[in-house]
C-alpha positions in Angstrom: 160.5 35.3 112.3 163.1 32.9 112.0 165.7 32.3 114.9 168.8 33.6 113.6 171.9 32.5 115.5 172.6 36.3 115.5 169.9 38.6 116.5 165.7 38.8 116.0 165.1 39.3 112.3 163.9 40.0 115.0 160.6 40.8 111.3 155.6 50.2 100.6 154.9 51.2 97.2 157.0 50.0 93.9 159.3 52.2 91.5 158.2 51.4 87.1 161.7 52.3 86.7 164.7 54.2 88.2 164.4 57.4 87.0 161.2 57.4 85.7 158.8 56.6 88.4 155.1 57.3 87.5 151.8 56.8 90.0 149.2 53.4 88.6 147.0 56.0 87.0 149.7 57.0 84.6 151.2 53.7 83.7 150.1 53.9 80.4 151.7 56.9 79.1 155.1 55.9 80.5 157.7 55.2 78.1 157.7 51.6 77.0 160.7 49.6 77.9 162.9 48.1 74.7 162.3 44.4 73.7 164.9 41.6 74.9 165.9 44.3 78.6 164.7 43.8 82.1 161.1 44.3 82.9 160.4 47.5 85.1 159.7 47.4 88.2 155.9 47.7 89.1 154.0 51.4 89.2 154.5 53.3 92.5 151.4 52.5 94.9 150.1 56.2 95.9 150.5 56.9 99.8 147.3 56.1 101.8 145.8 57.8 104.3 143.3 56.8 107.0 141.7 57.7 110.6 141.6 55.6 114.1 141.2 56.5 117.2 142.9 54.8 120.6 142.1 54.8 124.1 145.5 55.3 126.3 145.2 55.9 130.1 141.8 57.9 129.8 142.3 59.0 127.2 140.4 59.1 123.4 142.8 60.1 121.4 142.3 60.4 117.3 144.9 59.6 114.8 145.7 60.1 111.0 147.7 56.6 109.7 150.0 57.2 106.4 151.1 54.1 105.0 153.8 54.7 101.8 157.3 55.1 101.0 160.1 57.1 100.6 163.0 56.7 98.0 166.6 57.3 99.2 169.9 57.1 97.4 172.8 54.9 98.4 175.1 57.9 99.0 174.4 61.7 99.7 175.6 63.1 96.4 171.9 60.3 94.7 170.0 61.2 97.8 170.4 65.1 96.8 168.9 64.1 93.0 165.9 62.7 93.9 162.8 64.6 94.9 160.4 64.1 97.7 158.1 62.1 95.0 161.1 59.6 94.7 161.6 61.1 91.0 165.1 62.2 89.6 165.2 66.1 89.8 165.4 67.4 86.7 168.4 67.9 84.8 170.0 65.1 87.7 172.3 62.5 86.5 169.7 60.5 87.7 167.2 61.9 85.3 169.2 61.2 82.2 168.7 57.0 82.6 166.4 55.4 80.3 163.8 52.7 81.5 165.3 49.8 79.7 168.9 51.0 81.4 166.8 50.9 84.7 169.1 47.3 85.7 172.2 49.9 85.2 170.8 53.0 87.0 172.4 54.0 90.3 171.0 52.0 93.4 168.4 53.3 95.5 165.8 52.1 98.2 162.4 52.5 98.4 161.4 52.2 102.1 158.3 51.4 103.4 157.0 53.6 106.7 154.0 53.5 108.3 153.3 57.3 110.1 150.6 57.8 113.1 149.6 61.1 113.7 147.4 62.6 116.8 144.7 64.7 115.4 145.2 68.6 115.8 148.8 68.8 117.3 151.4 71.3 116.8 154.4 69.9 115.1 156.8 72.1 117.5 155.0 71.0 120.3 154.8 67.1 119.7 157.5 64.7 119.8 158.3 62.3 116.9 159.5 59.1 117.4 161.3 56.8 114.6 161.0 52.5 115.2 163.0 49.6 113.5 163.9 46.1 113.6 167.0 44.5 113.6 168.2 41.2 112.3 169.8 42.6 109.8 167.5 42.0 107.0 164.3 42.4 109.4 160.7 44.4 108.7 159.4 46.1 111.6 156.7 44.5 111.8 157.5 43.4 115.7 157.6 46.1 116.8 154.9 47.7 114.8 152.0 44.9 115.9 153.7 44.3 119.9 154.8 47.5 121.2 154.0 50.9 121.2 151.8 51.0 117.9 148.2 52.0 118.4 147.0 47.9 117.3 148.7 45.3 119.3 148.9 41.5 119.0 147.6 39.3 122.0 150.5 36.6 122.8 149.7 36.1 126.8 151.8 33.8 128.3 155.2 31.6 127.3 153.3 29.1 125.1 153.1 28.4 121.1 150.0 30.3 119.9 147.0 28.3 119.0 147.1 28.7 114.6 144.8 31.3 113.2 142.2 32.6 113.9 144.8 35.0 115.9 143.4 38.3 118.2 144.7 41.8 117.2 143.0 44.4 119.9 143.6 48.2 120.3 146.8 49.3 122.6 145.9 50.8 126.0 150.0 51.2 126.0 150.3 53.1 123.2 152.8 56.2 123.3 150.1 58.2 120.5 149.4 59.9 124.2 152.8 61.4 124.0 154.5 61.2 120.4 153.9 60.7 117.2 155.0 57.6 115.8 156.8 55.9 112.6 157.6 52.2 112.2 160.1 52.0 108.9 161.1 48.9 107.3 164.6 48.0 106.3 165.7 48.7 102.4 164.3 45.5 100.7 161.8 44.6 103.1 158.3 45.0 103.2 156.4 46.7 100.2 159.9 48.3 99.9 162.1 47.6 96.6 166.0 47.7 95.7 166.7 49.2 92.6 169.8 49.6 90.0 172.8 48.0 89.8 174.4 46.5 93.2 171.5 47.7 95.4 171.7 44.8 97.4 175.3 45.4 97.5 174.5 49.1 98.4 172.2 48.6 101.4 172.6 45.1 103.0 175.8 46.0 105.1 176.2 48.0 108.5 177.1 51.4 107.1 174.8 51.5 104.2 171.7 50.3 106.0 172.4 53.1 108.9 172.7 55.7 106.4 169.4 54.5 104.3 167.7 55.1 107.6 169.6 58.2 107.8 168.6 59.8 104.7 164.8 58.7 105.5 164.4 60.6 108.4 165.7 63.3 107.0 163.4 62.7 104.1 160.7 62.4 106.0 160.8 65.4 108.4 161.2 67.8 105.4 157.7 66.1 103.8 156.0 66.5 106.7 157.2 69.6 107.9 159.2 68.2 111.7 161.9 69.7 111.6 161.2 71.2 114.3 159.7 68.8 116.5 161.2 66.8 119.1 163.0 63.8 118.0 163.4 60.0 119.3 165.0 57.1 118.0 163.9 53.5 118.7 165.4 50.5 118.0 165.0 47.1 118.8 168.4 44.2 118.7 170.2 45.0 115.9 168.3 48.1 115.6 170.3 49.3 118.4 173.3 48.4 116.2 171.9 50.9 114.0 171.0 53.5 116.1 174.4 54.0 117.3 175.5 54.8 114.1 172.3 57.2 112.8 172.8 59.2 115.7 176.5 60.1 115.1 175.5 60.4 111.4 172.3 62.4 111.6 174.0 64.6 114.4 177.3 65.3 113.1 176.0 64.9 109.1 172.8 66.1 108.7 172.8 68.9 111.8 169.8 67.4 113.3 170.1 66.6 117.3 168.0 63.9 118.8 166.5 64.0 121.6 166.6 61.0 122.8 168.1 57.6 121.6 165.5 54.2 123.7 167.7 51.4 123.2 165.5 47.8 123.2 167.3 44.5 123.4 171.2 46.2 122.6 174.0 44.7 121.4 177.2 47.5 120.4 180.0 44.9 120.6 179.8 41.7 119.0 182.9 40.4 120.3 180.9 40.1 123.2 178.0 38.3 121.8 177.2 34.7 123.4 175.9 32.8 120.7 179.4 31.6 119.6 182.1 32.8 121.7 184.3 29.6 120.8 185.1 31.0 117.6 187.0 33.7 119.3 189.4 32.0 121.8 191.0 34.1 124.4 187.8 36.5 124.8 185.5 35.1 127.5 183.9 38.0 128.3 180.7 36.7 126.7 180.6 34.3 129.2 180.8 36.5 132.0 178.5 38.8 130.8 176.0 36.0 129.4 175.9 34.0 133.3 173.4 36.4 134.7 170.3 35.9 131.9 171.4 31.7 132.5 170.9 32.4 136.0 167.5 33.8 135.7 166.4 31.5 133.2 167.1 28.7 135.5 165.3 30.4 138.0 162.6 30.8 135.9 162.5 27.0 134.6 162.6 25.7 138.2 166.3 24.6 137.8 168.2 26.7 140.4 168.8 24.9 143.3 167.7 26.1 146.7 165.3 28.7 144.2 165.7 31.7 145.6 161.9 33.6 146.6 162.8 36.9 144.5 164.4 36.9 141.2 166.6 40.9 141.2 168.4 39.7 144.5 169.9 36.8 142.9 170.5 38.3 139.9 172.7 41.5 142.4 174.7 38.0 143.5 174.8 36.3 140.3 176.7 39.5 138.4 179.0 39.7 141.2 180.3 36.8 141.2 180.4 37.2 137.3 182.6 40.2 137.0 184.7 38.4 140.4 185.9 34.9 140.9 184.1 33.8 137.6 185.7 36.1 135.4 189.6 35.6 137.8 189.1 31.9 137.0 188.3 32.2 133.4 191.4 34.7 133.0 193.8 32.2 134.4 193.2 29.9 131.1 195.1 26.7 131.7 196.4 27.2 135.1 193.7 27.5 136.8 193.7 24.6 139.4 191.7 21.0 139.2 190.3 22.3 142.9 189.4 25.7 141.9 188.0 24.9 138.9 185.6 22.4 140.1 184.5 24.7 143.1 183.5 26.9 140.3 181.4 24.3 138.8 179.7 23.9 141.6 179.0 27.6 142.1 178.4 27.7 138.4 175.9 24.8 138.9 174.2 26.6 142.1 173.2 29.5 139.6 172.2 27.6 136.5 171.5 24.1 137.3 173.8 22.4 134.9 175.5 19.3 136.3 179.1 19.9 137.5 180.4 17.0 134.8 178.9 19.0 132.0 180.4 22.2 133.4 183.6 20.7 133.7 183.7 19.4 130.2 183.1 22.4 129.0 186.1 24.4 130.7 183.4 26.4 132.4 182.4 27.9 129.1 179.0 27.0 127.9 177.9 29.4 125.0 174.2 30.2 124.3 173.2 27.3 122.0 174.5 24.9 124.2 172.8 26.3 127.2 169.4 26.7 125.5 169.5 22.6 124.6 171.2 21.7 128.0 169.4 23.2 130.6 166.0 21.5 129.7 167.5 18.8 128.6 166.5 15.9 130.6 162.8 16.9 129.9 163.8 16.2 126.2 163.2 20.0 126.1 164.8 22.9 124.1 165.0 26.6 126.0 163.8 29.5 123.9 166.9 32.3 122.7 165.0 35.3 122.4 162.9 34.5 125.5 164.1 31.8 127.6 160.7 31.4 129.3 159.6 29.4 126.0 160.5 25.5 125.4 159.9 23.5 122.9 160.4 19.4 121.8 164.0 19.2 120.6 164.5 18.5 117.0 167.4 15.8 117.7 168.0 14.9 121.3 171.7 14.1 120.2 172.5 17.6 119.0 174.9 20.0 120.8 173.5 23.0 120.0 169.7 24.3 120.2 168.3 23.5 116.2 165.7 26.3 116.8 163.7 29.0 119.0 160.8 28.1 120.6 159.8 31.7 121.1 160.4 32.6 117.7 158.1 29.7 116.5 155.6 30.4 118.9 154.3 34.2 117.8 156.0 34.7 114.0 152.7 33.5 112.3 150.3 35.5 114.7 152.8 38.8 114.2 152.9 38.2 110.2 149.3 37.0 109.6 147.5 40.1 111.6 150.1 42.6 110.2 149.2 41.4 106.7 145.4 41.7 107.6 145.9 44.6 109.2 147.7 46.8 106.2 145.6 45.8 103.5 141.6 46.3 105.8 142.7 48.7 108.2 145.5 50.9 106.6 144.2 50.6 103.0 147.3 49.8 101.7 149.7 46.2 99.6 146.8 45.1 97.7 148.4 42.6 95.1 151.6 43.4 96.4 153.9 41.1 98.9 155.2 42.2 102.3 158.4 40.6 103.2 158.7 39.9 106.8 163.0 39.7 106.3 165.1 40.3 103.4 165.8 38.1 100.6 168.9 37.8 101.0 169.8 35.2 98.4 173.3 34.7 97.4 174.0 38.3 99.0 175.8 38.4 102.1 175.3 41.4 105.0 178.8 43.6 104.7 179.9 43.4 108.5 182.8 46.3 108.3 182.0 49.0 109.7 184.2 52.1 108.7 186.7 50.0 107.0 186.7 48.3 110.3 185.9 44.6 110.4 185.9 44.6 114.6 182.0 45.4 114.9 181.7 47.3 117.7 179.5 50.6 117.3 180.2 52.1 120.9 182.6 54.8 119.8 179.9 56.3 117.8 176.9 56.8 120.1 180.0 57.7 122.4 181.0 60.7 119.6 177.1 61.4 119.6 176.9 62.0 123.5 180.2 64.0 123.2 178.9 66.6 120.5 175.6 66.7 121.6 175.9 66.5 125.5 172.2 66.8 126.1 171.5 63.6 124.2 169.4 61.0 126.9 170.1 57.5 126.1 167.1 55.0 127.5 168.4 51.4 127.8 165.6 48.8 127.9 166.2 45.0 128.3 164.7 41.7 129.5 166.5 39.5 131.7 165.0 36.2 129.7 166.9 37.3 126.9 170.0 35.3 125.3 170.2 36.7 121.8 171.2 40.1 123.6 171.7 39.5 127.2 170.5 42.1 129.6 173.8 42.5 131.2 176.1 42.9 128.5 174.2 46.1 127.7 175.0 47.2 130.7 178.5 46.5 130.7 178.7 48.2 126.9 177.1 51.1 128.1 179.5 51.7 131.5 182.2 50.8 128.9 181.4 53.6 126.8 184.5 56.0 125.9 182.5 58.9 127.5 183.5 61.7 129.9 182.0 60.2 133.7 179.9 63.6 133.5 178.0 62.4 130.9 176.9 59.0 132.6 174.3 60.1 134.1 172.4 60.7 130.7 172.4 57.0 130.4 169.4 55.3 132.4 168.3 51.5 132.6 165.5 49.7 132.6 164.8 46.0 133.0 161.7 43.7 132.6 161.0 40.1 133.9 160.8 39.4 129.6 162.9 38.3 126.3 164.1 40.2 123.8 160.9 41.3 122.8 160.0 42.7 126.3 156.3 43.6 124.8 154.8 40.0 124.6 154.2 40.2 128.0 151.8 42.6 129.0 152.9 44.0 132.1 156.3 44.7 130.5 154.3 46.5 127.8 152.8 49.1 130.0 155.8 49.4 132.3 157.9 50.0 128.7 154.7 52.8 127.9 155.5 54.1 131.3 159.1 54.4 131.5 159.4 55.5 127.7 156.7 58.5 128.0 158.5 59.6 131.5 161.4 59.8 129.7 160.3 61.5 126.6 158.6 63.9 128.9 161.8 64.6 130.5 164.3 64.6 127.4 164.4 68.3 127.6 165.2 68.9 131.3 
C-alpha cells in the first residue's frame, strides 16, 4: 500500500480472448490464434464457491462466499453486447472479432468481486451492500481484510507490524448480521484484466472508472437476482470520489435508487485537498480546513501545549478559530499585519506545537507533507499521513517534505500477505494467477476531467442524486488522525453541498479517534459495525 501523495491506494478470472472467452476445461477446442499476433489472454478461471460461518453479537450466522468476475464494457452501447458469462452476444459487433484481432477488439474490464451471502435469506428482505477502494488504481483489499468482511486482520496499536507470521481471526464486527456484502476491485486490479485496444485508456480516469463500477452493479444484481433488494454503497478515500458519481449515474441512468450512500475517509473537492495547496495560490481553504486533524494529531503526539484532558472539546475550539480569525487572517494575503500575524502564530503554535519561527516562515501555511516531517521533527521522527498516530525514522532529516507514510509501511504487508493466503486456502480461488494490490499503471496516466471538467470536484453530483431521489441517506464516516482526507473538510464539503436545507438532515456524521482507515483500531471497528447497521436498519424510515 504505497503512500501516495494523493489518497490510500488506499490497496478475478482471465479472458482467452475478447470475444471469444472459453472456461480452462475448453481451452483446447478454442480457435488457435495466427502466428507472429499477440498472445491471448489466459482461460477464464470458473467462479468459486464456498461456506463459512461468523459469530457477530450472538450470533452464528452461515455464509455462502463467491469469488469471480464480471466483464463490463467501456460504454453502455459494449456493456449491452456482452452476456452475463462475459461472452459477446451473438450476432454483437463484439462477436464478430477474431482472437488474433483480440489487441484491436473494443476495451472491456474484467472485475474481480468477492460476494458473501447469509445462508437462507430472502433477497427482498436483505440488504446488499457494494465496497471499494480508492487511490485511484487501488484493490480492495483494505477494506476487504480490516473492515466489515467476515475475516479481519489483527493490527492493534500505532506500531510497524512484526514481519510474517501475521494473524487473520474471524470478525465479531462483521455487518453479515445485517447485509450482504461485496468487495469489488478496480478494472486492472486484482485477478481482474484490461482488454482491447486503449483499455487502460478506457478505465483509468474519473468518469470511466465510476461507470465500470456502474455497469458492475448492475451486472451483478441481474446475475444474482437483487434487484429487488435494498441497496448500499461503500466507499473508502477516493472511493468516495467515486461514489458520488455512481450514485447520480446508477440513479438517474440505470433507474436503480440506493438506499444509502456510507461515505469513509471523503474527499469531493480536491481544490481543497492539503497535501499540496501551494500549487494553487490564492486558495487557502485547505489550510483551514486541514488545522483541526494538525491539532489532534499534536494532541495525540504530546505536542500541544498546555494538552488539554479531552480531545472533542479542543477540537469544538480548534474549528472555530479555523473557519474565524485563522481563515480572516489568511484572506487578508499581504496585508495582514507583522503584529497580527505573529499572534496567529502563536495561537497557531498553541494548537499544533510548531515553533512560531517555523510558522512564520511559512506565512502561516504549512501543507500536509511539511506538517507530517515537522511536527516530530526534533525526535528525528516522521508523522504518519493516513494515520497520524504512526511515526517512523525519517528517510533524510534535511528534507522538507515527509519521503513516506509510516502507517502505510506499517500494515501493507500484513493486509496483502493474509489476503493472498486467504483467496487461494479459504476462498478456493487465484491459483497460478497474480493479485495486484494497485494498478499498473505504467506509462498510463489517471484522466482527472471529469465531465469535460478539469476542476475535480464531484459535489454537484451526489447533490443531483439527493435532489432526484430525496430519500437517499448519506452516512459520513471519518477519523480525526487523518491527513490524506481530513475529517473536517468532509464536513465542510458536505454543508457546502448545492442541496435544498430540507434535505440536510439526510446527511449524518460520524467520527472516530482513527486514520483514514478508521478499522485498524478496534474500537473504531465495532463503533463503525454499530453506526453502519443503525443506519442501514433505518435507511427506509
Amino acid at each position: 500500500m504505497k503512500a501516495f501523495r494523493l489518497l490510500i491506494p488506499v490497496v478475478g478470472a482471465c479472458l482467452l480472448a475478447v470475444p471469444f472467452v472459453v472456461r480452462a476445461q475448453d481451452a483446447k477446442s478454442a480457435p488457435k490464434p495466427a502466428e507472429k499476433t499477440e498472445a491471448p489472454a489466459p482461460a477464464i478461471s470458473a467462479d468459486s464457491t464456498t461456506q463459512g460461518t461468523v459469530d457477530v453479537g450472538g450470533e452464528h450466522i452461515n455464509y455462502t462466499a463467491i469469488a469471480g468476475t464480471i466483464t463490463v464494457g467501456a460504454t453502455d452501447e459494449q456493456d449491452a453486447q456482452l452476456g452475463m458469462d462475459g461472452k459477446p452476444l451473438s450476432g454483437s459487433q463484439l462477436a464478430l472479432t477474431t482472437p488474433d484481432k483480440a489487441a484491436e477488439a473494443p476495451p472491456v474490464a474484467r472485475m474481480f468481486y468477492v460476494a458473501y451471502f447469509k445462508t437462507g435469506a430472502k433477497a427482498e428482505d436483505r440488504p446488499i451492500m457494494f465496497f471499494y477502494n480508492g487511490g485511484p488504481g487501488s484493490s480492495t483489499v483494505w477494506l476487504h481484510m480490516g473492515s466489515l468482511g467476515p475475516k479481519h486482520v489483527a493490527t492493534a496499536g500505532d506500531q510497524h507490524l512484526p514481519a510474517a507470521p501475521y494473524t487473520m481471526a474471524d470478525n465479531p464486527y462483521s455487518l453479515l448480521d445485517v447485509s450482504d456484502l461485496v468487495f469489488i476491485d478496480a478494472p486492472g486490479t486484482g485477478f481482474g484484466q484490461l482488454i482491447g485496444k486503449d483499455a487502460e485508456k478506457a478505465f483509468w480516469g474519473v468518469d470511466g472508472d465510476a461507470n465500470a463500477f456502474s455497469r458492475f452493479i448492475a451486472r451483478f444484481v441481474s446475475k444474482y437476482n437483487r434487484w429487488n433488494s435494498p441497496k448500499f454503497l461503500f466507499g473508502e478515500s477516493y472511493g468516495t470520489t467515486r461514489s458520488a458519481i455512481m450514485a447520480d449515474e446508477l440513479q438517474n441512468g440505470k433507474s436503480m435508487d440506493l438506499n444509502g450512500v456510507i461515505l469513509l475517509s471523503q474527499i469531493f473537492n480536491f481544490t481543497a485537498d492539503i497535501d499540496r495547496p501551494g500549487a494553487n495560490p490564492g486558495v487557502d481553504l485547505p489550510y483551514v480546513l486541514g488545522l483541526p486533524t494538525y491539532a489532534a494529531t499534536a494532541w495525540y503526539h504530546k505536542k500541544v501545549p498546555n494538552r488539554p484532558a479531552a480531545l472533542e472539546p479542543f477540537l469544538k475550539e480548534v474549528e472555530e478559530y479555523a473557519m474565524g480569525p485563522y481563515a480572516h487572517a489568511l484572506a487578508l494575503g499581504t496585508d495582514l499585519g507583522d503584529t497580527e500575524k505573529k499572534q496567529v502564530a502563536e495561537k497557531l503554535h498553541s494548537y499544533t506545537g510548531l515553533p512560531v519561527t517555523y510558522l512564520m516562515k511559512g506565512e502561516l501555511r504549512i501543507d500536509g507533507g511539511e506538517f507530517e516531517k515537522s511536527l516530530q521533527d526534533d525526535d528525528n521522527l516522521t508523522t504518519g499521513r493516513l494515520d497520524t498516530r504512526y511515526s517512523g525514522p525519517n528517510l533524510d532529516p534535511l528534507s522538507q517534505y515527509a519521503e513516506y507514510d509510516p502507517q502505510s509501511s506499517a500494515i501493507s504487508s500484513a493486509y496483502v500477505s493474509l489476503f493472498n493466503l486467504y483467496v487461494r486456502r479459504d476462498l478456493k480461488y487465484g491459483d497460478n494467477q497474480s493479485y495486484k494490490p494497485e494498478a499498473l499503471f505504467g506509462g498510463t496516466r489517471w484522466d482527472w476531467s471529469h465531465h469535460h471538467n478539469p476542476m475535480m470536484n464531484v459535489s454537484n453530483d451526489l447533490a443531483e442524486a439527493m435532489k432526484t431521489n430525496p430519500r437517499l441517506k448519506i452516512m459520513v464516516n471519518g477519523g480525526y488522525y487523518d491527513l490524506a482526507t481530513p475529517f473536517f473538510a468532509a464536513e465542510y464539503e458536505d454543508k457546502h453541498l448545492p442541496i435544498p436545507q430540507s434535505l440536510a438532515k439526510n446527511i449524518e456524521y460520524d467520527w472516530y479517534e482513527s486514520g483514514h482507515m478508521v478499522y485498524v483500531v478496534d474500537e473504531s471497528l465495532k463503533l463503525l459495525h454499530d453506526r453502519v447497521a443503525k443506519f442501514v436498519k433505518n435507511s427506509g424510515k
